[in-house]
N, C-alpha and C positions, 0 to 999 in steps of 0.2 A: 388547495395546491400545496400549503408547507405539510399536510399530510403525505403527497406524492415525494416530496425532497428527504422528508423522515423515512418511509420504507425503505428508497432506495439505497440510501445512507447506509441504512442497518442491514439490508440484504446484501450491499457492495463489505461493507465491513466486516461482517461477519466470513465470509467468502474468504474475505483477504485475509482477514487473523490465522483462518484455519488452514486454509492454504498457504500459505508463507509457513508459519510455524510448524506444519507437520511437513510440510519437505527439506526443511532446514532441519529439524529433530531427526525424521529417516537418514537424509545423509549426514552428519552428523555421528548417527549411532556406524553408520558403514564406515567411516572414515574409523573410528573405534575398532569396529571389527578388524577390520582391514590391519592394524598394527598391530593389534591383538596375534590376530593369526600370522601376521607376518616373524611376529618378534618369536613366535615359537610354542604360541598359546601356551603359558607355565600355568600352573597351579591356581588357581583364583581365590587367592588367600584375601582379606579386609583391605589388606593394603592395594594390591593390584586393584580392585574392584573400585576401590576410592580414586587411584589413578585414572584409569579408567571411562568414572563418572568426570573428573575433571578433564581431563582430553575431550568426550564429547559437549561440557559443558563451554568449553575455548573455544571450538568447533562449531557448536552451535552459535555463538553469536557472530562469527565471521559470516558461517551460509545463510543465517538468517537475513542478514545486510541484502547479499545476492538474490535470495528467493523474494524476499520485499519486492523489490526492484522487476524483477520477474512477476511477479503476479501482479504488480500496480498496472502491466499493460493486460496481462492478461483478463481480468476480474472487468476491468475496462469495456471489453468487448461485450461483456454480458448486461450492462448498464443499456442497453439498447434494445434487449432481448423482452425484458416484460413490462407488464400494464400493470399497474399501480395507482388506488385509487383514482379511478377512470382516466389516467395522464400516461404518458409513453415519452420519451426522449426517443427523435428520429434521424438516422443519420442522414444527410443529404450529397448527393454529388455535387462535384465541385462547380461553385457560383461563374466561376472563371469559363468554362467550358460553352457556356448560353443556356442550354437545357436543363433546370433542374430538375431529378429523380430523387425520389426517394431511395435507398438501400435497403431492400426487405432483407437478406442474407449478409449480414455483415461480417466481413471479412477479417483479417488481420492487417491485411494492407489497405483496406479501408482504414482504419482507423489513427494509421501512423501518423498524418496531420492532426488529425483533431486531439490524438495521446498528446503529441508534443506542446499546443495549446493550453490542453488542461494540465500535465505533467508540469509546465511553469508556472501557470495559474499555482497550482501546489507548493510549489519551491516561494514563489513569493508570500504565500500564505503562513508557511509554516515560517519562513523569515520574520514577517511580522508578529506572529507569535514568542516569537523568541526576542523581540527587541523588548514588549511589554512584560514579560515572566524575567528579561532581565532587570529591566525597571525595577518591577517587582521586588524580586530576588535582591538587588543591591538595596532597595530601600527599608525594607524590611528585616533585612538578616544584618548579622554583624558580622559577616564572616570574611574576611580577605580575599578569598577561590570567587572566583565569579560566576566561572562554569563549574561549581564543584557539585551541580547538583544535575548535571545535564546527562544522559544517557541513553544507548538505544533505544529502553520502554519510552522515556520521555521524549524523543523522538517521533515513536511510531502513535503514540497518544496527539500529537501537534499533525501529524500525519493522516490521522481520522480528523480528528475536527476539521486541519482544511481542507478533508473531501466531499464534509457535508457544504460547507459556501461553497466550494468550487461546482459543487452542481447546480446548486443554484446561478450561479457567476455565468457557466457554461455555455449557454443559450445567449446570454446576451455577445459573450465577448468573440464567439464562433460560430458565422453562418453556415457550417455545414449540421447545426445540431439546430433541431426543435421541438419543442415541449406541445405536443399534440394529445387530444382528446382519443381515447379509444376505448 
């Protein structure tokens, strides 16, 4: 079974890396353009070009933030989609209602409860993470900055790790999810 929590991990993560970062980089480069052509597209001499790279490099890590955000729900949905060393996570209708069903076609608004579960499951993860790397960090360094080493990569790294426990977490702490044989 920690074989099944390993694929999915790296199949969810891989997803989200590339999806986040190349719709954050496209818009990004647009917003670029965009003022580019707006300002009267000059010459594109070393300097403009250096400009340029940095506008979309400012750019990028703002939409970066936003696209994250966006694909944490999206990427989500497809964690339900496939079999993984003979295991499946299944979404279930709601326990409250009497009847449970399985979800074969999972929706977006399926998922907006069990997102919001796992989504905190995540936020308390990556919190804990950061109480121990400050630990860390303050006992190990000699530096005054507390946070002087903290950053969106180092962020989105505390962010994988805790999406690989949060699947495993998932199942137990939300009965609309189940870890089924297929």
């Amino acid at each position: 079974m920690s074989k099944f929590y390993l694929y999915l991990w790296i199949v969810w993560a891989l997803r989200l890396t590339l999806s986040s970062i190349s719709s954050a980089l496209v818009l990004a480069i647009c917003v670029s353009a965009y003022l580019y052509i707006s300002q009267g597209m000059a010459q594109l001499t070393p300097e403009l070009q250096e400009a340029l790279f940095d506008i979309t490099k400012f750019w990028f890590l703002i939409l970066w933030n936003f696209t994250l955000l966006l694909f944490l729900f999206r990427t989500h949905k497809e964690v339900f989609k496939c079999c993984y060393n003979k295991y499946k996570l299944q979404l279930l209708t709601c326990p409250k209602e009497g009847e449970i069903q399985v979800i074969e076609e999972v929706g977006y608004g399926d998922l907006v409860k069990v997102w919001r579960k796992w989504f905190m499951l995540i936020i308390w993860l990556v919190g804990a993470q950061m109480i121990v790397a400050l630990i860390f960090s303050y006992t190990l360094s000699e530096s005054t900055a507390v946070f002087d080493w903290f950053n969106i990569y180092v962020l989105y790294v505390f962010i994988l790790v805790a999406g690989y426990f949060s699947f495993m977490i998932l199942t137990a702490r939300c009965k609309r999810v189940k870890l089924v044989k297929c």
